[in-house]
C-alpha positions in Angstrom: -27.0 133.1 256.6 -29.9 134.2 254.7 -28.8 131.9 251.5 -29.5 128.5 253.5 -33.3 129.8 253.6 -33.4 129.7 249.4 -31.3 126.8 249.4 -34.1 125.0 251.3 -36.9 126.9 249.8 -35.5 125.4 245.9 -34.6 121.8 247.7 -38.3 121.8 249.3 -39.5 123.1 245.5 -37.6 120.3 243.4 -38.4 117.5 245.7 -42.3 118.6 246.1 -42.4 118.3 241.9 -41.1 115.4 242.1 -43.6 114.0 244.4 -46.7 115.9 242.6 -44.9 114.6 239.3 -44.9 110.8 240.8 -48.2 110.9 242.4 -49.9 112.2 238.9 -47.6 109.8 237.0 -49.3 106.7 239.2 -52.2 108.2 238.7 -52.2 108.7 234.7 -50.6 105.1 234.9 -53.8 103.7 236.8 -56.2 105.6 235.1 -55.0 104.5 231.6 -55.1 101.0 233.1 -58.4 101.0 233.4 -59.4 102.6 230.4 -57.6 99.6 228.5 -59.3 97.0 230.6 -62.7 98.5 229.8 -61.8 98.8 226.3 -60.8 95.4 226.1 -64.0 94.4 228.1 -66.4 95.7 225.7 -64.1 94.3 222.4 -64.8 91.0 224.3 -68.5 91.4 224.7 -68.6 93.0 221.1 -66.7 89.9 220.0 -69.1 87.5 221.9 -72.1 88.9 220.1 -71.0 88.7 217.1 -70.0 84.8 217.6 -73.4 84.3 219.4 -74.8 85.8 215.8 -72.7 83.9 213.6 -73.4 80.2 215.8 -77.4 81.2 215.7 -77.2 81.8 211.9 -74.8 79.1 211.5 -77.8 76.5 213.1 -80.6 78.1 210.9 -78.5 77.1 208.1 -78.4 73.7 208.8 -81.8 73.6 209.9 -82.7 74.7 206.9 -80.1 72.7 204.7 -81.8 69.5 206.3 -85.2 70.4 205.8 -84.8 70.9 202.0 -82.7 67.7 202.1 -85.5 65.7 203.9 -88.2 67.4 200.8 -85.8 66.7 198.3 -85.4 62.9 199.6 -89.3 63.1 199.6 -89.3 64.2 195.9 -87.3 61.6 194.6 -88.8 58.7 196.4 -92.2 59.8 194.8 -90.3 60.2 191.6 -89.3 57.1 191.5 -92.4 55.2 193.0 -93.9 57.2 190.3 -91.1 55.7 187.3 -91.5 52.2 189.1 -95.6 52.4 188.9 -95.0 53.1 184.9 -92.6 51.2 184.0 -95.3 48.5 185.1 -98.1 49.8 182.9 -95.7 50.3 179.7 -95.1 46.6 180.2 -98.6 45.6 180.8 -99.0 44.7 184.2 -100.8 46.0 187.0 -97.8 46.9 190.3 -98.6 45.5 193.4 -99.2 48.3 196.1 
């Protein structure tokens, strides 16, 4: 009779590991969840910036693009007021303003 003592001392051992091993197994498993959804968290913010960069450079661009577009329309209207006025004088004649 003083086997069934170990015999419940081993049984009592094996099925404590596997409780301790399922308890830190949930625990890695939830822990290493929430590391990933952080990660992926701050790869979306990160990714966000840099889009928020991109559209705000993006729209200088074109602010720019349409300024110089405006100057250049500018320039060649005066350029060719400018050809028009003389044209006029080459022939002779005074242009009516």
């Amino acid at each position: 009779m003083v086997v069934m003592p170990d015999v419940w001392n081993v049984v009592s051992q094996i099925i404590g590991g596997v409780v301790v091993g399922t308890v830190l197994g949930v625990l890695l498993s939830w822990a290493l969840g929430v590391l990933d959804d952080w990660l992926e968290s701050r790869e979306q913010r990160k990714q966000a910036a840099i889009e928020a960069e991109l559209d705000r450079t993006q729209a200088e661009r074109r602010r720019t693009i349409l300024d110089l577009s405006a100057a250049l329309g500018a320039e060649a209207h005066e350029a060719r007021k400018a050809l028009i006025r003389e044209s006029f004088l080459a022939r002779g004649e005074i242009p009516k303003v």
